[in-house]
N, C-alpha and C positions, 0 to 999 in steps of 0.2 A: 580503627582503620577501616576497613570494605564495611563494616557494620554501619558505620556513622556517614555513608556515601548511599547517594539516592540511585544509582546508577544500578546497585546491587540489590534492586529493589524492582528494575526493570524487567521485563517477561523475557528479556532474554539469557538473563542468568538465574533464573529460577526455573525449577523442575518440568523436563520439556513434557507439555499435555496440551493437549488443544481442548483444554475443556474454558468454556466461555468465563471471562471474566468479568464482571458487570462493575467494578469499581473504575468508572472511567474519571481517572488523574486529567487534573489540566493538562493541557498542549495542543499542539496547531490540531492535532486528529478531532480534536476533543474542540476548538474554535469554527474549523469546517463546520462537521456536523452543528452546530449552533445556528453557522450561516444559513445552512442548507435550511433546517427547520425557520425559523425567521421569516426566510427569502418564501417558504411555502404560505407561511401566513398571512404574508403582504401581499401574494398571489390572492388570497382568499379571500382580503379585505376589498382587495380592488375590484373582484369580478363583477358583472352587472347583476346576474344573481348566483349568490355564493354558494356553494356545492362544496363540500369537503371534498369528495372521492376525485373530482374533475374541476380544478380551477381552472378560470380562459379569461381571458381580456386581448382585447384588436392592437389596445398599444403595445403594450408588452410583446405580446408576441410577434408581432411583427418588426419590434426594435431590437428586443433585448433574448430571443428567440433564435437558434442558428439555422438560415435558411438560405437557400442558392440565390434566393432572390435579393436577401440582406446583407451579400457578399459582394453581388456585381453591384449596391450601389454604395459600397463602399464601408456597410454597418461591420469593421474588422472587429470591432469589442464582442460583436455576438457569439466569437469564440472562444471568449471566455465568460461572460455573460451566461450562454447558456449552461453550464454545467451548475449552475446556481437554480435553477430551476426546474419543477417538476411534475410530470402532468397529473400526478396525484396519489393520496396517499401513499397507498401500496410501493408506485414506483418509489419512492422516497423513502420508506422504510425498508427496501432491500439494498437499497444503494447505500443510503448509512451504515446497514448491518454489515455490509461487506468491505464499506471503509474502516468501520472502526475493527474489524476481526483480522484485517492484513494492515490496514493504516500502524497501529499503536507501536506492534515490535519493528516495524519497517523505517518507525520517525525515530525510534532511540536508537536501531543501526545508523542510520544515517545522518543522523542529527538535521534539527531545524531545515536548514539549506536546502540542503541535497533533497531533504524530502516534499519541499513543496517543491522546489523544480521539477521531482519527478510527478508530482500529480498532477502541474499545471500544463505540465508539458505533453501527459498522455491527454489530457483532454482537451486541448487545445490543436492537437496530432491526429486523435479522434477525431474531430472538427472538420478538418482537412480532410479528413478522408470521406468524410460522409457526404460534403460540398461536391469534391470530387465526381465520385460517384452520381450524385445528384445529376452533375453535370452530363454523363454519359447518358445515363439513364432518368431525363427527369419526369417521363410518365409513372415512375416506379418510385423514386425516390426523392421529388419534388416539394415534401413536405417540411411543414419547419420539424425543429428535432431540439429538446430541454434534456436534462437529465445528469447529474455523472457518475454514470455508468461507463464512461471511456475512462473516467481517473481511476473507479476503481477497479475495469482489466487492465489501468498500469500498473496498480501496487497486483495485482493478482500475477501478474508478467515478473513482477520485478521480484515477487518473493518466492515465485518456482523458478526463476533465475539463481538467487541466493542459498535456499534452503530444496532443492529438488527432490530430495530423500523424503521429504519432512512428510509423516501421515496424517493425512487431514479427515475430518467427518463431515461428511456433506449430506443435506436432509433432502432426497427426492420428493417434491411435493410438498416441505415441508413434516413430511411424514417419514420414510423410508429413507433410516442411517445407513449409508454407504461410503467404505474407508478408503482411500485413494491419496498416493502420492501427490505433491503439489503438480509436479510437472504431468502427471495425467491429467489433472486439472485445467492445466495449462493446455495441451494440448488438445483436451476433449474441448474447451471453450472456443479456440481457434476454429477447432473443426464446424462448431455449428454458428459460429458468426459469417464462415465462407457458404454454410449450409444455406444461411440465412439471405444472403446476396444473391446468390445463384435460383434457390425456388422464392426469391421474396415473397410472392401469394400464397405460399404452403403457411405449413403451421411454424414452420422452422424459421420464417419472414415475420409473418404476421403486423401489427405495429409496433417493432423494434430497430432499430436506428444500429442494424450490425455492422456496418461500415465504420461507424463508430466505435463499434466493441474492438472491433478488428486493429483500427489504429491504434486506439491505447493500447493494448497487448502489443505492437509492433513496435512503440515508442517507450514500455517497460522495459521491453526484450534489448534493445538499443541502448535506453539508457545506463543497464545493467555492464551489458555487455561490452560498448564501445566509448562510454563515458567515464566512468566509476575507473575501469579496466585496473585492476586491483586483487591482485591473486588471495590476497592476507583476508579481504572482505569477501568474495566470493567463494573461494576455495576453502578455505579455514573455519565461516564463523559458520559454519554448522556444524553443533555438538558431534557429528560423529567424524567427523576431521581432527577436531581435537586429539593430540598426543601430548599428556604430561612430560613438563621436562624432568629430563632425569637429574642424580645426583651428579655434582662434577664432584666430590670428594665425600668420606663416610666422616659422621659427628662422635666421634667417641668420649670426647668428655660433656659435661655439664655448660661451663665455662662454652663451649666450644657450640654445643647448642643455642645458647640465650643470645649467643654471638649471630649464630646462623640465623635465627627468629628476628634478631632487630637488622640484618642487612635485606632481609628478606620483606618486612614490614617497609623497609625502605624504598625498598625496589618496588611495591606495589604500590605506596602513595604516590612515586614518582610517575608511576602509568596511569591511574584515576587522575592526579591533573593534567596528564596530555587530553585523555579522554574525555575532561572538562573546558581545555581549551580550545581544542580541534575537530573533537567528536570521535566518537568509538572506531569509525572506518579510518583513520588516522596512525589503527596500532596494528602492528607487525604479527605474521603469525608467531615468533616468538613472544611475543609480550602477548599476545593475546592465550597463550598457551601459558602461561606464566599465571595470570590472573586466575587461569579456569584453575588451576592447580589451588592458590590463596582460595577462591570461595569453597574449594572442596575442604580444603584444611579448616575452617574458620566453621564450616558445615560439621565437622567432627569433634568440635571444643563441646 
């Protein structure tokens, strides 16, 4: 039954820890990141002379690059275009890190669909915002802008939307573990992408594209909030919401148990193939309460 389903395999019905897990299973999170790397290398091949740390090329970037200038003439792809590309390693290895450490539980909530909508949507929302801005300000923010980093403050938006409780470990520097809820998270981010707009020439500016950060986190926050709008997936599927359901009547004989065990095995295949035809955000807080209860049981065999 749950044993023989891959679903129960997924990080969000196993033992909540946020400690990294490097077995990355195929799927779209696991197809991006491929893109992304790829799309770096083709950067590398094409520069005039090739640099790891900082690829550049004139075509590229002026086509396939989001820029104020590639907007008013009309370059619309470069909205999504750019989030495919990266001005160099580093940027590229934290943007991956951060897709695939909120990406992976975020695509098996939400299945396929819903999950690249939201990534394509926070970066493409990013996009727009950093255009924008451009716009008002384009002594300041006139430059082209690669990167997604707007997709991933949408899964970062979208999953202190979901799991707000959830305690995360964040390395300052790379160095310095510091434990913080998601939605501190969330908000501490907000706070210095507006930091980032406001002194753009400080450090808090620098060359970072926070207009961009700013949308996607706006466009997470949205799409959680006023798209999904689903009490059972926001409300519910964080572990400490969860309430086992109770007995509706006591098993006292034998007979009476083997009885209860196979209408009970019934009831939970019957929820794994909703959850295979529709996707997990599809089940009810009671069925979803239901299920948590079978992997607890099945945990106890």
């Amino acid at each position: 039954m749950l044993e023989d389903r891959d679903y129960m395999r997924q990080p969000e019905f196993e033992e909540r820890s946020w400690r990294p897990n490097f077995r990355l299973r195929w799927s779209w999170t696991a197809a991006l990141l491929l893109a992304y790397a790829l799309v770096f290398v083709a950067e590398i091949l094409v520069s005039p002379a090739p640099r790891l740390l900082i690829p550049g090329n004139a075509f590229c970037n002026e086509y396939f690059a989001l820029s104020k200038e590639g907007i008013e003439h009309g370059f619309v792809w470069q909205l999504v275009t750019y989030q495919f590309m990266h001005a160099g390693l580093l940027h590229l290895l934290l943007n991956c890190w951060a897709i695939y450490v909120f990406g992976r539980e975020l695509e098996s909530l939400l299945g396929a669909k819903k999950y690249l909508a939201l990534m394509f949507s926070s970066g493409i929302i990013g996009g727009v915002f950093q255009v924008l801005t451009a716009m008002v300000w384009p002594w300041l923010f006139g430059g082209g802008v690669v990167g997604a980093s707007a997709c991933a403050f949408g899964l970062v938006a979208a999953f202190a939307m979901i799991f707000p409780e959830r305690e995360l470990t964040m390395l300052i520097f790379f160095v310095i573990p510091v434990r913080m809820r998601a939605k501190t998270l969330l908000i501490g981010s907000a706070v210095l992408a507006v930091m980032g707009i406001v002194f753009s020439e400080s450090i808090f500016g620098g060359n970072v594209a926070n207009a961009a950060h700013l949308g996607g986190m706006a466009m997470g926050w949205f799409y959680v909030k006023k798209i999904l709008k689903n009490p059972a997936l926001i409300g519910a599927s964080d572990e400490t919401n969860f309430k086992p359901p109770r007995l509706a009547r006591k098993v006292s004989s034998k007979a009476d148990r083997e009885n209860a065990d196979e209408i009970s095995e019934t009831d939970v295949d019957a929820i794994l193939d909703k959850i295979s035809a529709r996707g997990i955000q599809s089940l009810t807080a009671r069925e979803r309460a239901t299920l948590e209860a079978a992997r607890k049981k099945m945990a106890q065999r």
